[in-house]
N, C-alpha and C positions, 0 to 999 in steps of 0.2 A: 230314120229321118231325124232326130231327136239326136242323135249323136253330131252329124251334119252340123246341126245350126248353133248345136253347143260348141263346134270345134273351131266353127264360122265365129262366132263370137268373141270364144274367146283371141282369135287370130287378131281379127280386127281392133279389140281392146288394146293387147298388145303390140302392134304397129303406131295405136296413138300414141300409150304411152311412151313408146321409146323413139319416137320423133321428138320430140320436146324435148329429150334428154339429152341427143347427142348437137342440136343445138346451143345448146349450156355447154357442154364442154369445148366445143371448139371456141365460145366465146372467154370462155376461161383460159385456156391456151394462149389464144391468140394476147388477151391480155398480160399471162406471164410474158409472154414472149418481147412484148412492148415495156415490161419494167425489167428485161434483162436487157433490152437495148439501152434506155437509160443508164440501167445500172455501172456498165459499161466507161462509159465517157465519164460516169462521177468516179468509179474505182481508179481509173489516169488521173483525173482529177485531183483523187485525194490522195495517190501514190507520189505525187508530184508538189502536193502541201505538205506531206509527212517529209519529203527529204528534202522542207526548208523554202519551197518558193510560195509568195503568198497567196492565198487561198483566192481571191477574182481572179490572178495572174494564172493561177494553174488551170482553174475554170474555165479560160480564154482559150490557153493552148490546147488545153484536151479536143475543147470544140474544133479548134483549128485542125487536127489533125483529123478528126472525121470530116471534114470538111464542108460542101455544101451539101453533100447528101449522106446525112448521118444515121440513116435508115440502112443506104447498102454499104457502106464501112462495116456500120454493127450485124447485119446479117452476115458477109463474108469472116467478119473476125470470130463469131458463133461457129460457122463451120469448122472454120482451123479448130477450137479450142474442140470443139464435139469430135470432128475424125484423127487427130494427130496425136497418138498414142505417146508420143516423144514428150510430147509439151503438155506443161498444165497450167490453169486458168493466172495464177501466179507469175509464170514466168512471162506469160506473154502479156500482160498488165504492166510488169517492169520494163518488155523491150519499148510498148507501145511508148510508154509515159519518157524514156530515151529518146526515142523517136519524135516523141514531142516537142520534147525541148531544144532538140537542136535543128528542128524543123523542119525534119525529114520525110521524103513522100514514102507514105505506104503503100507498096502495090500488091493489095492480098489476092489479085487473079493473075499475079506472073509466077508461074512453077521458077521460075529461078529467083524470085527472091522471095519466095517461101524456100526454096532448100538453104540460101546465105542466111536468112533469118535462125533457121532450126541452128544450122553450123555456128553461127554469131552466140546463140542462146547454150546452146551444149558444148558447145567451145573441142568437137568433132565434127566428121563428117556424118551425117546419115546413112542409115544403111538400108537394103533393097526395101526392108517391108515400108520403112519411111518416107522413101522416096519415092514409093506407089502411091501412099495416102496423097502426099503433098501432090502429085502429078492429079489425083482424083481431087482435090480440095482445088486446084489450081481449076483445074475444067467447069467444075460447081460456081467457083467464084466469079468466071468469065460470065457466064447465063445469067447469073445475078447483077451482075454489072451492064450486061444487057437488056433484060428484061426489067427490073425493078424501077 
């Protein structure tokens, strides 16, 4: 009986303690996740003052291209950069901040212009495994454009 209440106890101890913990980390997540969205719009931002246009003006446009809802821009463009093995955080900063300036719409939940985008940035066609991701990023982005 003695072992029972020892094993009881210590269970219980252990379920309090690691309640409280994985609440911390999802609020820590959640918060990177909120200064990667930011980060986002000021990296166009300051990709678009480094090649010379001034700094409120870039500020402007970057916002302009996330639009009114710069939540699900920055989420669907986190996907791209997370699944699309093709692309890295770099090049799609540069199409974006392109895309800015000339004031161009982005449509990161249409599969066909996520694969013109990849082809525009690699300056090829994409090939089967990329064209799966972008079809799966493409379907992710639709949900998020919906639900968000």
């Amino acid at each position: 009986m003695d072992k029972r209440h020892l094993i009881n106890v210590t269970l219980l101890l252990s379920a309090l303690a690691c309640t409280p913990l994985s609440a911390t980390e999802q609020i820590e997540v959640s918060g990177s996740i909120q200064y990667e969205r930011k980060n986002l719009i000021k990296s166009i931002a300051l990709h678009l003052h480094q090649k010379g246009l001034d700094k409120e003006a870039a500020v402007k446009i970057s916002g302009e291209l996330a639009g009114e809802d710069a939540l699900r821009f920055s989420l669907m463009a986190e996907n791209l950069m997370a699944h699309c093995s093709e692309l890295n955080g770099g090049e799609v900063i540069e199409y974006f901040s392109q895309e800015a300036l000339y004031r161009q719409k982005v449509e990161l939940h249409s599969y066909g212009y996520l694969v013109g985008m990849v082809t525009k940035i690699k300056q090829r066609s994409p090939d089967e495994k990329v064209l799966q991701q972008l079809s799966n990023i493409a379907k992710v982005n639709q949900s998020i454009l919906k639900n968000v």
